[in-house]
N, C-alpha and C positions, 0 to 999 in steps of 0.2 A: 421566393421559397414559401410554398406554404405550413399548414402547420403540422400534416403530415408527414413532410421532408425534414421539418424543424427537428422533427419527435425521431427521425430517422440518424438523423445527422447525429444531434446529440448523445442520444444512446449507444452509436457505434462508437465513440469517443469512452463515454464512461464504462462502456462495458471494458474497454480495453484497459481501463486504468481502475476501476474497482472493481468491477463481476456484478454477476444477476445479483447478488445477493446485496452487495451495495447500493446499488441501483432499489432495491425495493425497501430497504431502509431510509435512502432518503425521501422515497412517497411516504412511508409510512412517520417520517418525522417532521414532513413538510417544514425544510425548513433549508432556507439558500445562503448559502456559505460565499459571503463576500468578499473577496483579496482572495483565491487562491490560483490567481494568474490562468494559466490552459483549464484549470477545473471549473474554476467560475462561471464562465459564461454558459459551455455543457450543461452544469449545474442547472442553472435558473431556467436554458431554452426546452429541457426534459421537463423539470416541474411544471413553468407554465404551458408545454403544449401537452402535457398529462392529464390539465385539467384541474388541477389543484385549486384548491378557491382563496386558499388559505394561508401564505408563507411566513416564516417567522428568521427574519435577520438577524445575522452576527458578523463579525468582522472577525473572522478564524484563521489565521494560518497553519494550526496544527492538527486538523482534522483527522480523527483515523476513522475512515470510511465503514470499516468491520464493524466499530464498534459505533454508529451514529449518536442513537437516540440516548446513551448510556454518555458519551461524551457529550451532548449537549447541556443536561440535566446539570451536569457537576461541570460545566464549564463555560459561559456565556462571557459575553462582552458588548462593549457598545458601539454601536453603528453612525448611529447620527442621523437627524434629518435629513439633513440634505443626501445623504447616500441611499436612504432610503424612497426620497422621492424622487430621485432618478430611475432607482431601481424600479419602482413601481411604474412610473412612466414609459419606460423601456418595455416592461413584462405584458403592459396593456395592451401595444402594438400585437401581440399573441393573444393575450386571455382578458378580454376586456372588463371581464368581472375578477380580476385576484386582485386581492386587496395586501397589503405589506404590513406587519409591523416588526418593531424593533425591541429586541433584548435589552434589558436596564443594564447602566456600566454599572461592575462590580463593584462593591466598597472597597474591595484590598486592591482592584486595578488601581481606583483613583489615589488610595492609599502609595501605593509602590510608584505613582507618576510623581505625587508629589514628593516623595524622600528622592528622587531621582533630579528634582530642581530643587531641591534643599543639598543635596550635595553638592551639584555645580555649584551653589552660592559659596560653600564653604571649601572649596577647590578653587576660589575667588573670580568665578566665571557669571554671567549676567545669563539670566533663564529666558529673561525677556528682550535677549539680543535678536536679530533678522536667523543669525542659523543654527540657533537652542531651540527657537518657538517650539519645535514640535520635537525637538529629543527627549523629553520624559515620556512621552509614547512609543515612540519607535524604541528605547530602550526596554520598557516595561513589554511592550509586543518580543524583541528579540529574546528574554530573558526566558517568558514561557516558552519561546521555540526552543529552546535551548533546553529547559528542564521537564519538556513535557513530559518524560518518562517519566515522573509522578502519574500524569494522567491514564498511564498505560499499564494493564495485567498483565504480565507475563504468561499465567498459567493462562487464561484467554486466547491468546494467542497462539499456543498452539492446539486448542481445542477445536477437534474437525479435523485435523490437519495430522491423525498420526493415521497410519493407512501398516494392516500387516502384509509382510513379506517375508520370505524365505530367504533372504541375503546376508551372510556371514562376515563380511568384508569391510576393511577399514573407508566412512565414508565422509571428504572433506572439503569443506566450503573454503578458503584460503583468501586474501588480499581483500576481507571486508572491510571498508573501509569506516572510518568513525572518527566524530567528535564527542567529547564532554567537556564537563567544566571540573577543574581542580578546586575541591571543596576550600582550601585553604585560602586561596588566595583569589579566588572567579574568576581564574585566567582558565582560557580553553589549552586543553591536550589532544590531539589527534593522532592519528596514523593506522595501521592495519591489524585487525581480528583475523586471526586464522583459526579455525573448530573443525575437529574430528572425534567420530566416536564410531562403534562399533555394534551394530544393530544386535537386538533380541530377540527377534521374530516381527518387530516392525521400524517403520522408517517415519521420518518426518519430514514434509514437504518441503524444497531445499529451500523456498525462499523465505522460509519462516526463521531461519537458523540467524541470518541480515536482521531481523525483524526484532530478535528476542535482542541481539546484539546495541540496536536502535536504543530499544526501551529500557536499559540499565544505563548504556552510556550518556542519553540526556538525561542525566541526575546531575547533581554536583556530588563529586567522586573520587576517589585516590583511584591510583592506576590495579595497585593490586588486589582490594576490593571488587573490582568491576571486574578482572577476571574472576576472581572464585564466583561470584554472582551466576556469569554466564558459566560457569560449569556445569555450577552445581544443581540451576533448575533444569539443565539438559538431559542429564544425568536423573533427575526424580522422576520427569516430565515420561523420558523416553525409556525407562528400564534398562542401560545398554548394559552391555558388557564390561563399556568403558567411554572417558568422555576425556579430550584435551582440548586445551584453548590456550594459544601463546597471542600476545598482544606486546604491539612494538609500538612509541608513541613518541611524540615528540610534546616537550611540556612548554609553554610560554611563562611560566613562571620561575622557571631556568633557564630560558633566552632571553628574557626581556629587562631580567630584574636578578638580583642577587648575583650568582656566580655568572651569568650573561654569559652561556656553550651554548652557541647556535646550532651545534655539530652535533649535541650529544643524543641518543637513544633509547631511551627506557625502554627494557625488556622484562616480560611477565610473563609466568605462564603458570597452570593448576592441570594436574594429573588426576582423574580418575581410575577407580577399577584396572582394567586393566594397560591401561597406559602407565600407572605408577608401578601397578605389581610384575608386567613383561617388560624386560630392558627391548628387547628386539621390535614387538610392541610401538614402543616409545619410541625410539630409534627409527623406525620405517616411519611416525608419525610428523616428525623431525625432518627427515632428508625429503618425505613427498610435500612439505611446506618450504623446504628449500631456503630452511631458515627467515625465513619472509621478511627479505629485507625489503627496508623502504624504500621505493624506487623513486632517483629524483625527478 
């Protein structure tokens, strides 16, 4: 394959999974995002058959592609030599002049590895056993995947993305699915977002509605919180008329620990406008959610 098929290949790949728009933030961040399994490789075979001279390594799992060069700045980590000079090895076969370098490890990564093998020790576990070696990274890695929504604007997110239209009609994204982490205890809760609201003259692209849901529930977070969150910037964002969100979830820190109900269901939900002020409203928003139960 040459390196105009390379430049082909890859492109069709990330256009499908970020857009033009993605695609020209990471030229213009030149920078190759390492661990993100099916992105990865796209990744680096676009940069280096683009012509890049120049890339700058991270070990990323939580990329949001919209916002590249803005999450780079305020979020790097470290890669390592040797990932790098594979990397670099690999990319030459393409672009025999790109050269690779590597993002310094954070001080609070190295920070938060090592309270992570200071607690195995005091949980009376050895850091320096055959299958700890590497769990103060992989926890510290899993940790940001889990609260990236720190790293993430909400109001961002739906900018671009509200579009006017003449539709008066209740409109609902249902059975989102979601994790967080229960602020109390850093045990994960999950299960489904269901959102409706009621346009004003404009609409908001439906996949952003997932998106905004994404970026409050990686927080660490009480369940009812995290509904009114998602209400309420729906509701500022989009004008509507009205805006409702029921969230149904299951907590592990009431399955796992304490009262130990495997069965049980936390249910939530927050009323806007006219979802609180029409019963009928509310009721239609209700029975077309179909109570959203969680499906085993």
């Amino acid at each position: 394959m040459d390196d105009q098929q390379l430049l082909r290949y890859s492109r069709h790949i990330l256009l499908n999974e970020i857009g033009i728009e993605g695609q020209q933030r990471l030229l213009d961040a030149r920078v190759l995002i390492i661990g993100l399994g099916g992105l990865g490789s796209p990744a680096a075979l676009y940069l280096a058959a683009s012509g890049v001279g120049r890339l700058t390594l991270c070990d990323h799992d939580t990329v949001d592609f919209s916002n590249l060069q803005r999450q780079i700045i305020h979020r790097t980590a470290s890669v390592g030599q040797p990932k790098v000079a594979s990397a670099q090895a690999a990319l030459r076969d393409i672009n025999p002049e790109i050269e690779c370098i590597a993002l310094p490890v954070r001080a609070d990564e190295a920070q938060l590895r090592d309270l992570v093998a200071q607690m195995l020790v005091m949980l009376g576990e050895d850091p320096k056993r055959n299958g700890l070696l590497n769990t103060p990274g992989r926890v510290e890695k899993a940790l940001r995947f889990m609260t990236h929504g720190y790293q993430q604007d909400a109001d961002h997110l739906l900018n671009g993305a509200l579009f006017p239209m003449e539709y008066d009609e209740m409109v609902i994204v249902k059975d989102i699915d979601f994790f967080s982490m229960c602020e109390h205890h850093l045990l994960p809760f999950f299960g489904k977002c269901h959102v409706g609201y009621i346009p004003n003259k404009k609409v908001v692209g439906l996949s952003k509605i997932p998106r905004i849901v994404d970026a409050f529930s990686r927080r660490l977070q009480v369940q009812e919180h995290l509904t009114v969150q998602i209400a309420e910037i729906l509701m500022k964002k989009l004008g509507a008329h009205g805006v409702g969100v029921v969230m149904e979830a299951q907590h592990l820190c009431m399955m796992m620990r304490g009262v130990e109900k495997q069965n049980t269901i936390a249910v939530t939900s927050h009323m806007l406008g006219d979802f609180r002020t029409q019963q009928q409203t509310r009721e239609e928003f209700l029975k077309l959610i179909g109570r959203g139960r969680i499906r085993e």
